[in-house]
Structure formats: C-alpha cells, structure tokens
N, C-alpha and C positions, 0 to 999 in steps of 0.2 A: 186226643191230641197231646195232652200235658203226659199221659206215658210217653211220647214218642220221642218227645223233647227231653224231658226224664232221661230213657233208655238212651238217644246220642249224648247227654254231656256227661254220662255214665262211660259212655262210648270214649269220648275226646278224653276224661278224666285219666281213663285206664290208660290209652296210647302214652297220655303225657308223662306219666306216671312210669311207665316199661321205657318210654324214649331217654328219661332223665336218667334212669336207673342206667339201662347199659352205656350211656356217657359216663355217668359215673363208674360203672366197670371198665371202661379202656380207660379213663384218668389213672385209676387202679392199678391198670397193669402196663399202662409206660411208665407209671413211676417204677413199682417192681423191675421193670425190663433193665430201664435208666440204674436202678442203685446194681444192678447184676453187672451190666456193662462196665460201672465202675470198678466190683471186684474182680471185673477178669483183667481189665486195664492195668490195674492195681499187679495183681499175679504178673503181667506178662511183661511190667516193668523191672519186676524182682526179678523173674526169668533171665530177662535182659541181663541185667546186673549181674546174676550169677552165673552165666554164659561169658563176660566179659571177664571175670575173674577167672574164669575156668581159661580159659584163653590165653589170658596174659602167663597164668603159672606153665602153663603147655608153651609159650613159647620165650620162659625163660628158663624150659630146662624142667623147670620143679614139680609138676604131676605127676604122681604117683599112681593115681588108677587109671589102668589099663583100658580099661571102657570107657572113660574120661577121654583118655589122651586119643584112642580111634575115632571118637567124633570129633574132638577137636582138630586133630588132623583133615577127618574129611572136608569141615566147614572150610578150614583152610586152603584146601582145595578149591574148594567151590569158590572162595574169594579171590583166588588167580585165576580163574575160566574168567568172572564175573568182568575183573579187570579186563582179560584179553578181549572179553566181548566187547566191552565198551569200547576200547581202541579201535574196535574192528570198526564198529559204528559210526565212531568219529570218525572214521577215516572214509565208510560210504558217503557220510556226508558233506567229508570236503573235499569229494572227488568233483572234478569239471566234467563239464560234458565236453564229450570229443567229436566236434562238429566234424573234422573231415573225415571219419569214421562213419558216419551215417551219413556223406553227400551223396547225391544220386549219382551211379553209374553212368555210363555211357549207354544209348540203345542198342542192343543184341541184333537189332535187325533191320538196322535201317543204314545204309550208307550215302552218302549224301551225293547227288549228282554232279558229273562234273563240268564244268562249263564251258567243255566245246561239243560237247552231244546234245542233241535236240532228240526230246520223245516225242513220238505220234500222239496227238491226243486218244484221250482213252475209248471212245467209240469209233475210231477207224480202223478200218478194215484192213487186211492187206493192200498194198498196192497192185494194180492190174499188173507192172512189169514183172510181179513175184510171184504171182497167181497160180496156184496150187505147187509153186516149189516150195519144200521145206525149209524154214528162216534159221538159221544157225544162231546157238543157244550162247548167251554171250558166257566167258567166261571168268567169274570174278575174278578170281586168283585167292594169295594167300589172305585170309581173314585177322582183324587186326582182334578180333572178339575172341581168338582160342583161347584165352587166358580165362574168360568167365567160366566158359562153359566145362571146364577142367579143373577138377583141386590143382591149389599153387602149391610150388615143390616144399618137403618139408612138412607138409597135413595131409590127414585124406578125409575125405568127404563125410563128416559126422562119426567118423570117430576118437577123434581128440577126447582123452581121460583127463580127469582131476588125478596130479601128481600124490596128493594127501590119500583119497582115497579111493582113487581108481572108477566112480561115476563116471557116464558118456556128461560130454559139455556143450554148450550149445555154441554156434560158431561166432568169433570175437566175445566169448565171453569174460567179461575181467572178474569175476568171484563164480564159485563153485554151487551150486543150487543145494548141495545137497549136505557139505560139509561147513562152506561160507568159507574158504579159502580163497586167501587173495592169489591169481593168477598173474597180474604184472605189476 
C-alpha cells in the first residue's frame, strides 16, 4: 500500500511540477510577445512620422525621389476616394425614408361594386326565366389599372442602367449596387 501512495504523490508531484513549468512558459512568452509588440508599435510610429514627412515635402512641391513622389501621390489619391466615400455615407445616412414611395398600391383586381346592381348570391343558380339561354358577359370597359401593368413612359421594364457605369438597376433605385452612385 505505501508503494502505491508512494508511486501517486510521485504521480501529483510530477503534474504539479509540468503544470507550474508551462505556466511559467506562457508568462515567458506573453512577455516576449508584449516587449515585440512594443517594437513593431514603436517602428510603425516612426513609419508614421516618416510617411508624414514624406508627405508634407510631396505636397509642398519639394520631393525629389521619384518613387517617393509615386506613392505619395497614390496615398493621396486614396485620401480623396476615402473623403468621397465618407460623404457618400454621410449622406446614406441622412437620407429619409420615402414613405409615399413604398405606400401600397391600389388592387390590380378588384373593382368595387356599384351601388345600384345587386348580385345573386353566390350558390344561385340561374333563374328558371333564363334557363338554358346564354347570360351576356358583362362588360367592363376601360381599366383604370393599365398603368401597373405597363412600364410608365420614359423606362422600360428592368432595364434602367447606372449612368456611371452602365450596371442593370433595380427599380426606384436611389444608389447604384454596383458602383454606390447617387441616382437623385
């Protein structure tokens, strides 16, 4: 029995022993990780700084290298899209919503009865004086719905392009899905 007891606090001794150890290996190496972070932090503040210099001389004129002045240029590009985007965004965001723009339609198929006709109820049969003559078909007349069921003048039916860059657009679309052009 005293080997057995033995051989486990031999047992728990070692675990504790491996368990301390690799805690003290990852103390080890977030610190490692931590002072690394700090040198790229460090580097990419300098980066910074020497980007901003580079900068400034490209845009008062005075760069001299050529491969300097092509990225500075491009950043600078990219810092007028950045603007535009932004604008663009601002300005999704303080769009309204356009309530009579999505109110419901009128029903396609339903015209409302008029109030000197009476209908038969709907399980009645012909009447005996009509019985087997054919009942004459009433007829509507002109439909006040031809306008749905027709593109309105001026579009046609899903093919409306974005002006920018010539994408199909979806109908009442106010921005471009594809290029993010404002439409009105």
């Amino acid at each position: 029995m005293s080997d057995f007891i033995s051989s486990a606090k031999n047992f728990v001794n070692s675990a504790v022993s491996r368990t301390s150890w690799e805690a003290q290996k990852q103390l080890r190496v977030r610190n490692k990780q931590s002072e690394i972070d700090k040198l790229l932090e460090q580097r990419q503040h300098l980066m910074d700084e020497l980007g901003q210099v580079a900068m400034n001389l490209y845009q008062q004129g005075s760069l001299t290298d050529s491969q300097l002045s092509r990225l500075c240029a491009s950043i600078f590009e990219l810092d007028h899209d950045l603007r535009a985007r932004e604008t663009q965004l601002q300005d999704a965001k303080n769009e309204a919503y356009p309530a009579d723009q999505f109110a419901p339609g009128p029903t396609m198929n339903y015209a409302p009865p008029s109030p000197n006709t009476q209908t038969p109820p709907p399980n009645a049969g012909p009447s005996n004086a009509s019985y087997g003559q054919p009942q004459p078909t009433p007829n509507p007349g002109p439909s006040n719905n031809a306008s749905y069921s027709q593109p309105q003048p001026g579009t046609s039916a899903g093919t409306d392009r974005c002006p920018q860059c010539g994408n199909p657009l979806r109908p009442n679309a106010l921005y471009c899905r594809s290029c993010g052009a404002k439409l009105r």
